[in-house]
Biotite code that builds the C-alpha atoms (Angstrom):
import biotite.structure as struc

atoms = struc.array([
    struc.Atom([114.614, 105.100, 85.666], chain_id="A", res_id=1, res_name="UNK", atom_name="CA", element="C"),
    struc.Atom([116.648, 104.751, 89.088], chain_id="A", res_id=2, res_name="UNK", atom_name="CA", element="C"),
    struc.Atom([115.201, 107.395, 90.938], chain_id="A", res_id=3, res_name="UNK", atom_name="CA", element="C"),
    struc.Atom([111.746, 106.254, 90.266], chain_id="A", res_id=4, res_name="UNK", atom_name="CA", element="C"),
    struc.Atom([112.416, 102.564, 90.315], chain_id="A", res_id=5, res_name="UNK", atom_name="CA", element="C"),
    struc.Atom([113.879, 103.697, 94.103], chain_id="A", res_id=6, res_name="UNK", atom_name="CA", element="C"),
    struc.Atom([111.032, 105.774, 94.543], chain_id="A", res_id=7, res_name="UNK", atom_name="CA", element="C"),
    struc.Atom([108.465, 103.406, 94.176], chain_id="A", res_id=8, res_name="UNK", atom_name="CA", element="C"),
    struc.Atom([110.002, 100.777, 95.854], chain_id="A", res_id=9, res_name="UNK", atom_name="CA", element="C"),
    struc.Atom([110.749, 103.092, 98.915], chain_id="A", res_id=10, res_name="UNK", atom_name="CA", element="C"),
    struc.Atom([107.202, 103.922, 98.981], chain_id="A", res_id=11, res_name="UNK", atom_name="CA", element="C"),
    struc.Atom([105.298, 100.845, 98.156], chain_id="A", res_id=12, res_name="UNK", atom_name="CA", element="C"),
    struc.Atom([107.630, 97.526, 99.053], chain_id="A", res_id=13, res_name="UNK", atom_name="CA", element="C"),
    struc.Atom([106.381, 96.926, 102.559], chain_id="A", res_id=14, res_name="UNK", atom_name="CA", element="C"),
    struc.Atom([102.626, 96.799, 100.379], chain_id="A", res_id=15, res_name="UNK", atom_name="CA", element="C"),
    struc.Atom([103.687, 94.397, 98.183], chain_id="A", res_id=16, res_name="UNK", atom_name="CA", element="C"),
    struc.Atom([105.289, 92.742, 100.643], chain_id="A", res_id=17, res_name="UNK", atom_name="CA", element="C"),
    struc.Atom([102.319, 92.386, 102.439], chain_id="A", res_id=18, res_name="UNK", atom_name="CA", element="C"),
    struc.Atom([99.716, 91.475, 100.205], chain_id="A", res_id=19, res_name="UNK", atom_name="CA", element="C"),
    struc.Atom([101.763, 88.842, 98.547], chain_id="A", res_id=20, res_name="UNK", atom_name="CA", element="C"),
    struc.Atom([102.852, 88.076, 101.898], chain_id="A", res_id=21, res_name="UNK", atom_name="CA", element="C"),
    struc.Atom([98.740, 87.512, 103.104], chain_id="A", res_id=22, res_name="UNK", atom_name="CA", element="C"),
    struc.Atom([98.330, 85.676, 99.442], chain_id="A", res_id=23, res_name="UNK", atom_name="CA", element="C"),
    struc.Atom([101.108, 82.668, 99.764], chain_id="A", res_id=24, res_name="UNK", atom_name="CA", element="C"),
    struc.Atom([101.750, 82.518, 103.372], chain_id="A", res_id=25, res_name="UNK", atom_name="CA", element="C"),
    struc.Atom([105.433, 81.959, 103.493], chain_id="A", res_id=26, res_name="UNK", atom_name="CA", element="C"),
    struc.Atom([107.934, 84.633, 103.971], chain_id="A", res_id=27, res_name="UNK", atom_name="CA", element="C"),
    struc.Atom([110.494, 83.192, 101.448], chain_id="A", res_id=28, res_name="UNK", atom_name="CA", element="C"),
    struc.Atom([108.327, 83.066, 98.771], chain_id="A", res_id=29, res_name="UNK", atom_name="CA", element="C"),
    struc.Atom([106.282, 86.257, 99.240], chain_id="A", res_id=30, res_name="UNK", atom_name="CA", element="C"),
    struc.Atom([110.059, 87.731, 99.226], chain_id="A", res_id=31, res_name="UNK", atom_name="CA", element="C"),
    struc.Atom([110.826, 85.681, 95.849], chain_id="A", res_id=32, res_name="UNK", atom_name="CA", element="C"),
    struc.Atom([107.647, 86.845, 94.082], chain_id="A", res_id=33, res_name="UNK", atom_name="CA", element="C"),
    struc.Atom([108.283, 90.581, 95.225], chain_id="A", res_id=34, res_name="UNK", atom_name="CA", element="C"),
    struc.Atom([111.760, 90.359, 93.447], chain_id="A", res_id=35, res_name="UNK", atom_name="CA", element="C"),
    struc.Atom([109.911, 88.982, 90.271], chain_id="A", res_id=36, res_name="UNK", atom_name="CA", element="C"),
    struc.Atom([107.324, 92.293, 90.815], chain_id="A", res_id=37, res_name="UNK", atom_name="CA", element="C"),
    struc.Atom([110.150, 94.381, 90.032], chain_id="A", res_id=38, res_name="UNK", atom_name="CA", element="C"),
    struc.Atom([111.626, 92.647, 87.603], chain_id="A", res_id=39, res_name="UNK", atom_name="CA", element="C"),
    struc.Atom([108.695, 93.161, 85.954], chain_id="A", res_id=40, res_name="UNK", atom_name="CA", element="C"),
    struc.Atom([108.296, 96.369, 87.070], chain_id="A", res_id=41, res_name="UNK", atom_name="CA", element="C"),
    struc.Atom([112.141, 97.441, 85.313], chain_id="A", res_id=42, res_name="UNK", atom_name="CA", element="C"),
    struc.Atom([111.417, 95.556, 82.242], chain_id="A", res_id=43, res_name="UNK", atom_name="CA", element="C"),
    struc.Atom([107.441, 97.392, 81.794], chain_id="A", res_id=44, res_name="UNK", atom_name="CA", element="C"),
    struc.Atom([107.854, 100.567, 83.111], chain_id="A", res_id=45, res_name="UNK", atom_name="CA", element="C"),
    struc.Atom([108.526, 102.518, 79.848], chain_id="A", res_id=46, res_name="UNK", atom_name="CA", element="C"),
    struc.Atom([105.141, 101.059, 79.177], chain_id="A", res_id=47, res_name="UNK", atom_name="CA", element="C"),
    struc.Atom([103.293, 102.750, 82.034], chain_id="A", res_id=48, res_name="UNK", atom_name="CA", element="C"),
    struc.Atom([100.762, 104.617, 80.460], chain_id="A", res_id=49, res_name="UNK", atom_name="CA", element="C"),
    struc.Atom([99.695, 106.717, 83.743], chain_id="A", res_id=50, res_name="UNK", atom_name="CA", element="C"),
    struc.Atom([96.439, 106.178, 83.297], chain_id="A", res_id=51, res_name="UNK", atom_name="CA", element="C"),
    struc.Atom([96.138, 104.654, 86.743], chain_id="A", res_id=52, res_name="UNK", atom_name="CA", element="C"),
    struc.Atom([98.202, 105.446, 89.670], chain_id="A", res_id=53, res_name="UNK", atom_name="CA", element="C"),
    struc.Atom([101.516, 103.756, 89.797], chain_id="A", res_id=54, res_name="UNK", atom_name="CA", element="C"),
    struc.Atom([100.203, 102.279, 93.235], chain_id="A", res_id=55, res_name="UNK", atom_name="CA", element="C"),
    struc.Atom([97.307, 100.599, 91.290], chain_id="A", res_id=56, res_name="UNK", atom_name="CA", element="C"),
    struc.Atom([99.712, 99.620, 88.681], chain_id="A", res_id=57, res_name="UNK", atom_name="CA", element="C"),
    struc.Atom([102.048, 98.083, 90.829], chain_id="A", res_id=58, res_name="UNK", atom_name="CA", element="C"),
    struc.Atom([99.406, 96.195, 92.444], chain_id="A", res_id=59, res_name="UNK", atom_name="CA", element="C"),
    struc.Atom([98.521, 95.063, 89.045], chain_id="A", res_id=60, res_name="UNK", atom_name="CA", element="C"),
    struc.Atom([101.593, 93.717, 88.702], chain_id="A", res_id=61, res_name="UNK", atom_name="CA", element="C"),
    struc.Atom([101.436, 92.090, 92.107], chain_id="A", res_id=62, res_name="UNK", atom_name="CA", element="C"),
    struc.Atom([98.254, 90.044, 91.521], chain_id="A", res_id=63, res_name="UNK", atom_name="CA", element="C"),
    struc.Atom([99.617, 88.581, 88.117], chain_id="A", res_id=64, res_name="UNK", atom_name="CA", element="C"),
    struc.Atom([102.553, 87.088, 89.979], chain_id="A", res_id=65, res_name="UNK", atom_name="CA", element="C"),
    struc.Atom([100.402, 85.783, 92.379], chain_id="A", res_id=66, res_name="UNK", atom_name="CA", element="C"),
    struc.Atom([98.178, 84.066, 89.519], chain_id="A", res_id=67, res_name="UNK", atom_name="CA", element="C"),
    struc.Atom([101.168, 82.796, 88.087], chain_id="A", res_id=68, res_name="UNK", atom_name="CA", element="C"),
    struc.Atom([102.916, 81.439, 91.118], chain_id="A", res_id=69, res_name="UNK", atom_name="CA", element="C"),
    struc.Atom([99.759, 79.838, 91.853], chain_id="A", res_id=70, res_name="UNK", atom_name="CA", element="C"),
    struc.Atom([99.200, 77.999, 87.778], chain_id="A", res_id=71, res_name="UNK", atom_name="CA", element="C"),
    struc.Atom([102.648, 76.801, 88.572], chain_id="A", res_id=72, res_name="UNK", atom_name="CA", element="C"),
    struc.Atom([101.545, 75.025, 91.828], chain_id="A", res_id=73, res_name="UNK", atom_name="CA", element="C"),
    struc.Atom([99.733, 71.827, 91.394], chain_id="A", res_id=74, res_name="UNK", atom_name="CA", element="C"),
    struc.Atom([96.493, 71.523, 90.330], chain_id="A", res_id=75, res_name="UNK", atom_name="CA", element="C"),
    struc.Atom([93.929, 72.640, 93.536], chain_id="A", res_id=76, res_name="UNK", atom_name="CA", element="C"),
    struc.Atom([92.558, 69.306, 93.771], chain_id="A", res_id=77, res_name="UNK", atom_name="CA", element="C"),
    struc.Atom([96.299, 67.563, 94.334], chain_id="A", res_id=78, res_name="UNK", atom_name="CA", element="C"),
    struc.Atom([96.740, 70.111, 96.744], chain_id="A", res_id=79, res_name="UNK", atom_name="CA", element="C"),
    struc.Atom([93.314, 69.757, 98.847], chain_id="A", res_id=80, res_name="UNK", atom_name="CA", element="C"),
    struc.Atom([93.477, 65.938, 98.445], chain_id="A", res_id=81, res_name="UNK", atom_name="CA", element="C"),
    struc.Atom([97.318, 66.104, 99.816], chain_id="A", res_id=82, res_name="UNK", atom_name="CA", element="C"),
    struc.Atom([95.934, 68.508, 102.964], chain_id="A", res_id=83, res_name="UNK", atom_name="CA", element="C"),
    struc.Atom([93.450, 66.269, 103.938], chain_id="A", res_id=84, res_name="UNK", atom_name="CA", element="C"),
    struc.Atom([93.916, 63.930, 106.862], chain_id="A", res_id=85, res_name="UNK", atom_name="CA", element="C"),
    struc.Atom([91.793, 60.735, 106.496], chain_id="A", res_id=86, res_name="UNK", atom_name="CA", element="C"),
    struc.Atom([92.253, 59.489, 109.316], chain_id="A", res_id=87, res_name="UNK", atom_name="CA", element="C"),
    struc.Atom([91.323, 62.598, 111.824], chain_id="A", res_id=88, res_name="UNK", atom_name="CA", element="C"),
    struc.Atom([89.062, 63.927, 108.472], chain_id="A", res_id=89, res_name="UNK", atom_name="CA", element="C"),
    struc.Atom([90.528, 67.152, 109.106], chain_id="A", res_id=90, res_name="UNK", atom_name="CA", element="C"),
    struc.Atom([92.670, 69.396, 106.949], chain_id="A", res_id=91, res_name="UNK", atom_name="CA", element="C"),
    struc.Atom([96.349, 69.971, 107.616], chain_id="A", res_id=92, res_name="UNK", atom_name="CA", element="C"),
    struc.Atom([98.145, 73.511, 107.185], chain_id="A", res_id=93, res_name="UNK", atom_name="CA", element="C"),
    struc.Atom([101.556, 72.822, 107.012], chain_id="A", res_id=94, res_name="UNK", atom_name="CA", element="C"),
    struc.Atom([102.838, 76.829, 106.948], chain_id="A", res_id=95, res_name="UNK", atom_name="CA", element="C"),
    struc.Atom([102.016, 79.057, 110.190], chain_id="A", res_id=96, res_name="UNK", atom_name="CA", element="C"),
    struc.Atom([99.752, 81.519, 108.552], chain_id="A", res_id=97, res_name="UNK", atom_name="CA", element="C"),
    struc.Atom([101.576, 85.437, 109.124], chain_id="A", res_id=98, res_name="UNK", atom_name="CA", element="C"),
    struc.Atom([99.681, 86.372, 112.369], chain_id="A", res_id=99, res_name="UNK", atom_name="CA", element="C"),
    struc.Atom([101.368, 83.508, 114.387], chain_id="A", res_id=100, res_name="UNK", atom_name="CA", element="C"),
    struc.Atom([104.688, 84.853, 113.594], chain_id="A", res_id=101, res_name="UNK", atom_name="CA", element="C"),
    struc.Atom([104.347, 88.446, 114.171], chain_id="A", res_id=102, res_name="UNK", atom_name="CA", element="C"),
    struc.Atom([102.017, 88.806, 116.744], chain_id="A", res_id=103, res_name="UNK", atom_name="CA", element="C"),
    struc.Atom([100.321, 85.431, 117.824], chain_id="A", res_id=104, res_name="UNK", atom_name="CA", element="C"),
    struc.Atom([97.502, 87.207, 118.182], chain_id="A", res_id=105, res_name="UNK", atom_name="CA", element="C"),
    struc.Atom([94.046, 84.543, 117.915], chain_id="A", res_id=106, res_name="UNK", atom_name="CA", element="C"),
    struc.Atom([91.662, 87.010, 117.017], chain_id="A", res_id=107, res_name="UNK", atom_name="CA", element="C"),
    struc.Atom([93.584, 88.099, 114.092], chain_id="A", res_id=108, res_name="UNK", atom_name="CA", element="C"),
    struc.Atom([94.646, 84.716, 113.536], chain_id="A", res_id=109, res_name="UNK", atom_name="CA", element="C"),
    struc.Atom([90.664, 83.078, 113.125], chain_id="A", res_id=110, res_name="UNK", atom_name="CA", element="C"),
    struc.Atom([90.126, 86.152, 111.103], chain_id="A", res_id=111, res_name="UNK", atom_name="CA", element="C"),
    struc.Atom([93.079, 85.393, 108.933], chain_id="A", res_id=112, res_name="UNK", atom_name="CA", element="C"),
    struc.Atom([91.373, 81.695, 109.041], chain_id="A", res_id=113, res_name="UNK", atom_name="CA", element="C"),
    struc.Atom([88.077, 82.478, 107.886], chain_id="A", res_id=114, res_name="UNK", atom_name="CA", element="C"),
    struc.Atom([89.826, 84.724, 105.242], chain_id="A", res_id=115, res_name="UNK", atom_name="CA", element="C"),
    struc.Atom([91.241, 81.080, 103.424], chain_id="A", res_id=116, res_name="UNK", atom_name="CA", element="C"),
    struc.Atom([87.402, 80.520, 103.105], chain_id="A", res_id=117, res_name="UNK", atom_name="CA", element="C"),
    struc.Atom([87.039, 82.919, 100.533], chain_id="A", res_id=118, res_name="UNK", atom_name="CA", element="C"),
    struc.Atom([87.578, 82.254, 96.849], chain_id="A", res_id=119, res_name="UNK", atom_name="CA", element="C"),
    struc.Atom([91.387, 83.401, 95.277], chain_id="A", res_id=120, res_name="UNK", atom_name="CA", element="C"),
    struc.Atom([89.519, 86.335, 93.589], chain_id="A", res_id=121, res_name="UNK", atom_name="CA", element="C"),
    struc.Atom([87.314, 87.635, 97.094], chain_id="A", res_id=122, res_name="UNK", atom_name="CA", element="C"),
    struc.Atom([90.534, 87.286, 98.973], chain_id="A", res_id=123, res_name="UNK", atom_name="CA", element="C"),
    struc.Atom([92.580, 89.606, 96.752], chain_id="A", res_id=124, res_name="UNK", atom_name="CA", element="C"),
    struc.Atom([89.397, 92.057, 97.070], chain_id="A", res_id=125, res_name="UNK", atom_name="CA", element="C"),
    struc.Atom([89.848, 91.956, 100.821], chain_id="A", res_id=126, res_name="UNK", atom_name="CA", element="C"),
    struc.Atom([93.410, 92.352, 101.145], chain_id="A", res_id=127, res_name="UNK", atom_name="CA", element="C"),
    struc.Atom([93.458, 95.801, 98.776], chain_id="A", res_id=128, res_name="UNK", atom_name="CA", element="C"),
    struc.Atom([90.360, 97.202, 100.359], chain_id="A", res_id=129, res_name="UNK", atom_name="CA", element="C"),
    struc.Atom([91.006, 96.328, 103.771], chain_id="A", res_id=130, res_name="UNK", atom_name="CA", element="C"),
    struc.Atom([94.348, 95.550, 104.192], chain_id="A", res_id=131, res_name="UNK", atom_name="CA", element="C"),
    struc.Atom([96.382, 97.758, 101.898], chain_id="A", res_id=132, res_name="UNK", atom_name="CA", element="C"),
    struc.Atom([93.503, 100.454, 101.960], chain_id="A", res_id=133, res_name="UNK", atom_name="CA", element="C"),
    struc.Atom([92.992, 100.677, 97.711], chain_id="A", res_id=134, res_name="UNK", atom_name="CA", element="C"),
    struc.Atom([89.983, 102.339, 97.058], chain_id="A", res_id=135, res_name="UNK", atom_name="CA", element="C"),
    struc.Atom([87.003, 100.448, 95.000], chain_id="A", res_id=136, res_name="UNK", atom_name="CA", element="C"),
    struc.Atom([88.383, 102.410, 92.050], chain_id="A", res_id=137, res_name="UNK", atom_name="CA", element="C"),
    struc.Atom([92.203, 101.731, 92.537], chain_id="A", res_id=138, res_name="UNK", atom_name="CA", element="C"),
    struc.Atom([91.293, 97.826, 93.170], chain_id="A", res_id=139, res_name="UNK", atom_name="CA", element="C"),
    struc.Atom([89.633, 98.133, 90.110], chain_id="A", res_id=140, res_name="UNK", atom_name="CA", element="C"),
    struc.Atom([92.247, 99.332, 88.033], chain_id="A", res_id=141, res_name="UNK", atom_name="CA", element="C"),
    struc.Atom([94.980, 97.304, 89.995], chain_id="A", res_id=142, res_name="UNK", atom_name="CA", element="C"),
    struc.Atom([92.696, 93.977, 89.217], chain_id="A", res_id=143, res_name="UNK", atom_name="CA", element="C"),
    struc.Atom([91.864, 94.781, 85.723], chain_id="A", res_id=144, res_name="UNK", atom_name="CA", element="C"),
    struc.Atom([87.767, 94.723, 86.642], chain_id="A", res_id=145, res_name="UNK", atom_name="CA", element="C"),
    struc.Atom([84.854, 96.613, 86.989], chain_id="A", res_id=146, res_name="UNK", atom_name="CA", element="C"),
    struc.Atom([83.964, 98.737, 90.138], chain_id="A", res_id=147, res_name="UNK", atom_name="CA", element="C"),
    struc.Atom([80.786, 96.813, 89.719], chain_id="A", res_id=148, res_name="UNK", atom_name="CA", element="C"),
    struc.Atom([82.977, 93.098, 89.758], chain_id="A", res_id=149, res_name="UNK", atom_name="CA", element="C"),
    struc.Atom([84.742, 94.783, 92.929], chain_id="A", res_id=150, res_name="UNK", atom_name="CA", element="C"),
    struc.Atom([81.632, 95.764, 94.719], chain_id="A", res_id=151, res_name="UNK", atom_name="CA", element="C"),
    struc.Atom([80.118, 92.286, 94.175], chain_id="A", res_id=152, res_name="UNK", atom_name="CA", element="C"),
    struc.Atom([83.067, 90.231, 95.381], chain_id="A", res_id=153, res_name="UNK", atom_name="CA", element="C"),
    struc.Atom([83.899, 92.488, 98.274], chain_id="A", res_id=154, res_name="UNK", atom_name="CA", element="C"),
    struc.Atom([80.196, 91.656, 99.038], chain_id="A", res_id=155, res_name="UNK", atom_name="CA", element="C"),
    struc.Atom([80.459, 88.068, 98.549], chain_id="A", res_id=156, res_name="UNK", atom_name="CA", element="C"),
    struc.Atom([83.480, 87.936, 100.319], chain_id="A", res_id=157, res_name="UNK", atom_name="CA", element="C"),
    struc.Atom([82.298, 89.784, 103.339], chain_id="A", res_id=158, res_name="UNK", atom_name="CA", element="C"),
    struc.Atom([79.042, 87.425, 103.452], chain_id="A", res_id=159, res_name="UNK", atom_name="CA", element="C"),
    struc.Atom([81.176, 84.625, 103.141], chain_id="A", res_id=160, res_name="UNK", atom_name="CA", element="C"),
    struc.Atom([83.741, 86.192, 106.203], chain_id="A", res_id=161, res_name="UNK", atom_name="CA", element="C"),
    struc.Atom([80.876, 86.803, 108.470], chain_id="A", res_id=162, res_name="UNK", atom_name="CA", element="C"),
    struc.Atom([79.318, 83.448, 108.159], chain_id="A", res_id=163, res_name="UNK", atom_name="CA", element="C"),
    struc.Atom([82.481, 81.709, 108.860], chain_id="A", res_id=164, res_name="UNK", atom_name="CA", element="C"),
    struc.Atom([83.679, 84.191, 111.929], chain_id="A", res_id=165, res_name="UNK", atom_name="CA", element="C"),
    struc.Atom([79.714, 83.699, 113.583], chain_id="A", res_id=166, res_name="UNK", atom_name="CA", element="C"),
    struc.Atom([80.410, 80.091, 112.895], chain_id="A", res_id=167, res_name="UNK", atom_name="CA", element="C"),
    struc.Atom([83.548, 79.985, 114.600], chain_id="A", res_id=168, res_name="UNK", atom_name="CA", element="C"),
    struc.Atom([83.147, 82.614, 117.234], chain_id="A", res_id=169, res_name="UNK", atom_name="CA", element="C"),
    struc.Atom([79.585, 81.762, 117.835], chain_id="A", res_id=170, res_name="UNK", atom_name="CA", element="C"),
    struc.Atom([80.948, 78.281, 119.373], chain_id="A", res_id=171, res_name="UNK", atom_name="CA", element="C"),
    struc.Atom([83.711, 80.150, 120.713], chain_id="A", res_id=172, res_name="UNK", atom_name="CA", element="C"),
    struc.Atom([81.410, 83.255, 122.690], chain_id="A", res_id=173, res_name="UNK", atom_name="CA", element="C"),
    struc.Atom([83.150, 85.141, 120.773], chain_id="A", res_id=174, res_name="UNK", atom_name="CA", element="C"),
    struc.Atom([81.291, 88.478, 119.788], chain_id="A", res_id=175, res_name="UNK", atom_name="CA", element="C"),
    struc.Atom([81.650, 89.088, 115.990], chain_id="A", res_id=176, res_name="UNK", atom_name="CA", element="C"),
    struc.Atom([80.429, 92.886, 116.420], chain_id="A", res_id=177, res_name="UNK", atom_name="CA", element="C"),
    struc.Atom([83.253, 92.490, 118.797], chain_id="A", res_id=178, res_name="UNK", atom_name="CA", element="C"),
    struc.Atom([85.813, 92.914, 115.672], chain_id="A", res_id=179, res_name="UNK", atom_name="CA", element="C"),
    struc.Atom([83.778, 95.595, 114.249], chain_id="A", res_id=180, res_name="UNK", atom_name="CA", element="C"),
    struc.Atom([82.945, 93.380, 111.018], chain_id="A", res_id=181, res_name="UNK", atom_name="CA", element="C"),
    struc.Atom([79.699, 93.555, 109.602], chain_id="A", res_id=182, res_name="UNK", atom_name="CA", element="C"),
])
């Protein structure tokens, strides 16, 4: 169990990393709920079946912490309610989102903003697809859905990114063929 517990965290950590990483927006606890991936990963694996890749499975994995992390927080009104300035009627983010620290880069940055626009479920569909690169077929598996489910809430998603970037960018002159989103 060593060599492929190393294995598969040699190979797939930084992913995991990443996508948890893009799904709670703080370092600290993207690097907590990685540890409890594994965890869960050393306590399941004689349960792996195979019957999707470990990649997909891992993922699996992945997005269940990230549901649970996120029943733990408080309920999504408290949270919204808390955000919102009443005075300005604006909303507050509190944590730099990951673009400002690694590369301060503003494109990436309003696309990363338009990307909190989306619904928990359409922004796990973008990250594997587009971020981590899963196929329709291992986002299925990894997600526990249909490639049909997939399909419709990359769609959704997408519709829902592209009216929020011309929005944005569109007061901005900013291009959105520009990022090669459509």
């Amino acid at each position: 169990m060593d060599s492929v517990f190393d294995e598969l965290y040699s190979k797939y950590h930084q992913d995991v990393f990443q996508f948890l990483f893009y799904m709670v927006k703080n370092r600290e606890q993207a690097e907590d709920l990685v540890q409890e991936v594994y965890i869960r990963v050393l306590k399941s694996y004689e349960r792996f079946e195979g019957k999707s890749s470990e990649k997909t499975w891992l993922f699996s994995i992945a997005r269940n912490v990230a549901i649970d992390f996120f029943r733990k927080q408080k309920s999504w009104k408290n949270r919204i309610l808390e955000k919102f300035d009443w005075s300005t009627q604006q909303v507050q983010d509190d944590h730099p989102i990951p673009e400002e620290i690694a590369v301060q880069n503003e494109e990436i940055q309003s696309i990363y903003d338009c990307l909190d626009k989306c619904t928990l479920d359409q922004k796990m569909v973008i990250i594997m697809r587009y971020l981590q690169e899963l196929s329709i077929t291992e986002t299925a598996e990894a997600l526990n859905w249909t490639e049909s489910k997939v399909k419709t809430t990359q769609h959704r998603a997408l519709k829902v990114l592209k009216k929020e970037m011309e929005e944005k960018w569109g007061k901005e002159g900013t291009n959105v063929e520009k990022t090669g989103t459509r």
